[in-house]
C-alpha positions in Angstrom: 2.4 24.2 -22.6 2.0 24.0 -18.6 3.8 27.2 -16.6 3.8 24.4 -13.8 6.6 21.9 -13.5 5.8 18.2 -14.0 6.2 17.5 -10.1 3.6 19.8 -9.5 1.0 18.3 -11.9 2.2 15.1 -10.8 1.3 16.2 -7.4 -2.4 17.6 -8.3 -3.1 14.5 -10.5 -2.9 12.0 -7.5 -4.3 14.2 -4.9 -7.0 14.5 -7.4 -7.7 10.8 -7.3 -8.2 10.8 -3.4 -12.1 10.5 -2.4 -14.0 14.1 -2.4 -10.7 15.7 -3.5 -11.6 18.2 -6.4 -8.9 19.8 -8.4 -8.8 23.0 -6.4 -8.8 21.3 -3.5 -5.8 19.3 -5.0 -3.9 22.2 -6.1 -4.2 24.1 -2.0 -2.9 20.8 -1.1 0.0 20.7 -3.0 1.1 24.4 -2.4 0.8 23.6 0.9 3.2 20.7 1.4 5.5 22.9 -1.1 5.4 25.7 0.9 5.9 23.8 4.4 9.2 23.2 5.5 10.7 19.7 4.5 9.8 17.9 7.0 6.2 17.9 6.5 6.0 16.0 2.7 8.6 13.6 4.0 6.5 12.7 7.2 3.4 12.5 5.0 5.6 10.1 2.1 6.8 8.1 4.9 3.2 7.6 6.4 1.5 6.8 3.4 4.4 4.3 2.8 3.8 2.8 6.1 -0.3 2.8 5.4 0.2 0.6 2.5 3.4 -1.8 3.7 3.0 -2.7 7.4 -1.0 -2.7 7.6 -2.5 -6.0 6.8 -6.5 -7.2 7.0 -7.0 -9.4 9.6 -7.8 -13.3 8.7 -11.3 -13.5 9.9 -12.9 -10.4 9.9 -10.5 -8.3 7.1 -10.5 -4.9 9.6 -7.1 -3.5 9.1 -3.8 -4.7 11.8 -0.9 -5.0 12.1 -1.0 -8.4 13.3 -2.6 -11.7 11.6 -5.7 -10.6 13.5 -7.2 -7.8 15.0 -7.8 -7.3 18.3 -11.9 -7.7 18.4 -11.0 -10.7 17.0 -8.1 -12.5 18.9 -11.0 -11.3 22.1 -12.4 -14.0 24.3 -14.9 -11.7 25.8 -16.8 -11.2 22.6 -19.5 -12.3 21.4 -18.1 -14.9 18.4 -21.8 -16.1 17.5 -22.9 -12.6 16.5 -20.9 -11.0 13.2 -22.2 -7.5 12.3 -21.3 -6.7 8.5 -20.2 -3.5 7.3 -18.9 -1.9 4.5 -15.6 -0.4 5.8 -13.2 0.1 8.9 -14.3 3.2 9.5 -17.4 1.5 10.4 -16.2 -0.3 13.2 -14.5 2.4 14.8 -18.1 4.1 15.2 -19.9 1.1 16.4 -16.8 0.2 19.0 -18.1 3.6 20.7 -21.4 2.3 21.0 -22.2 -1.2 23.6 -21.6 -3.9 20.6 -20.2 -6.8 21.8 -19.8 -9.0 18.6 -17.5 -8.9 16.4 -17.2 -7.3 12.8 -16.8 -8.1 9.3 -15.6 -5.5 6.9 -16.8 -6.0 3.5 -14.5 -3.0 1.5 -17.5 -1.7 -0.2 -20.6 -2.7 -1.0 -22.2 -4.2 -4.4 -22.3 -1.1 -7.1 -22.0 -2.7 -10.9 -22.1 0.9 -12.2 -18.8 1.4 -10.2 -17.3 -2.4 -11.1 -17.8 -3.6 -7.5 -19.4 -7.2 -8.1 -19.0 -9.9 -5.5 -15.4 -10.7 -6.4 -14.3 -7.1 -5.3 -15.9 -7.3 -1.9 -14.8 -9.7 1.1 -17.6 -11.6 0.6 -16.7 -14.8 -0.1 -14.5 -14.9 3.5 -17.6 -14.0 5.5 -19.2 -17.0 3.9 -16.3 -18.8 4.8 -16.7 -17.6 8.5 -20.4 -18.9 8.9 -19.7 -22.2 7.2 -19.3 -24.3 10.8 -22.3 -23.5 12.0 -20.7 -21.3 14.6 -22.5 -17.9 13.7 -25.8 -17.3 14.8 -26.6 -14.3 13.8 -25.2 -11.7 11.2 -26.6 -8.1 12.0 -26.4 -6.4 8.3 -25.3 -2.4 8.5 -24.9 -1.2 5.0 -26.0 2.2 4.7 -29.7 2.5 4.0 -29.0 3.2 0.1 -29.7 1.0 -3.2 -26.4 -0.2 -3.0 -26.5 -1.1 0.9 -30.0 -2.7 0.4 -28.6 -4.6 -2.8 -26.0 -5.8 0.0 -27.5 -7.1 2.2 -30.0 -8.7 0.1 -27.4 -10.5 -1.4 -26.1 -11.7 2.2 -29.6 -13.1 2.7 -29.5 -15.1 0.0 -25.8 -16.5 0.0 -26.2 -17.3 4.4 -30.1 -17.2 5.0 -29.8 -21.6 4.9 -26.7 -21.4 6.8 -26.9 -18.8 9.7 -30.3 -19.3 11.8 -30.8 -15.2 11.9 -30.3 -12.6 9.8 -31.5 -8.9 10.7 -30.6 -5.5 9.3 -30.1 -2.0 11.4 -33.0 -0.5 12.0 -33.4 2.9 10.0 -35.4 5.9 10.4 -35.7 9.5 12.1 -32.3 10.5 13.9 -31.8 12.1 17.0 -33.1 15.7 17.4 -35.4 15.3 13.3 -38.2 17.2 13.0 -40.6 14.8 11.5 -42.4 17.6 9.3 -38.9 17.5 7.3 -38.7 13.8 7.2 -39.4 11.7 3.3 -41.9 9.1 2.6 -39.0 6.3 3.0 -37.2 7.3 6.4 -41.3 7.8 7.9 -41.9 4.3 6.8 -38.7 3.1 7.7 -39.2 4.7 11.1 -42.9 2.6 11.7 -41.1 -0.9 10.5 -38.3 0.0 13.4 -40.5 1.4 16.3 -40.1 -0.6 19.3 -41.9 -1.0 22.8 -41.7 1.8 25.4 -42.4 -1.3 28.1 
């Protein structure tokens, strides 16, 4: 028998299921809210209501809006030829900082069959849809640099390479400020295949 009321388990359960939430972390979070005046659980309800009913993914490149399409998108100043593919919104928001002028495609994960994320789970089929016209010249593949992300964008290769004229894949290697004595075999080798020309 459980000393804590259902609401409270209730309340630990689904905070549980949130991404690198463990059980204590679950159980601070729900003392918190019940501890904090009542405003604060009923701000947080209503904005996770709102997250999930007035959001929408925009039609062409399935980045989250509140309109039928997002605002890279619906952009005449972009670069409409050039898609760079990644695997989530919060993707975009970190290459908008950087000098990309393209646009986006946001696949909602990447391929994982150990976690049931096949083809028909990502937004795949709608970036195939995108290229179909001939339109796209080059898709610019930015799945992070793991099985998963390779298994990706291999996958993208073969579904577009006969239908998009170029292909490429982010560069990986050594970061900013890496000491390359502390560097593995894979991100050394990666680093060679990347180098460009000081010229």
């Amino acid at each position: 028998m459980s000393l804590l009321p259902p609401q409270i388990t209730r309340a630990i359960e689904e905070f549980s299921k949130l991404p690198g939430i463990g059980p204590k972390s679950a159980e601070r979070l729900t003392f918190h809210l019940l501890r904090s005046s009542r405003a604060s659980p009923e701000n947080l309800g209503r904005a996770l209501i709102d997250l999930k009913n007035e959001l929408k993914y925009c039609t062409a490149c399935q980045m989250v809006t509140l309109q039928e399409q997002c605002a890279v998108c619906t952009d005449t100043g972009r670069d409409h030829a050039l898609i760079l593919v990644v695997e989530n919104p919060l993707d975009v928001v970190a290459f908008e900082r950087t000098s990309y002028k393209g646009v986006y495609h946001v696949l909602h994960g990447v391929l994982s069959p150990i976690d049931g994320m096949g083809p028909e789970q990502l937004k795949l089929r709608e970036l195939v849809a995108r290229c179909k016209d001939g339109a796209v010249q080059e898709i610019v593949v930015a799945t992070n640099p793991d099985v998963e992300g390779e298994a990706t964008a291999s996958y993208i290769q073969q579904q577009l390479g006969a239908v998009v004229p170029k292909i490429t894949r982010l560069a990986h290697g050594l970061p900013m400020g890496a000491d390359i004595e502390f560097a593995d075999q894979m991100t050394l080798k990666e680093a060679l295949i990347g180098r460009r020309s000081l010229r």
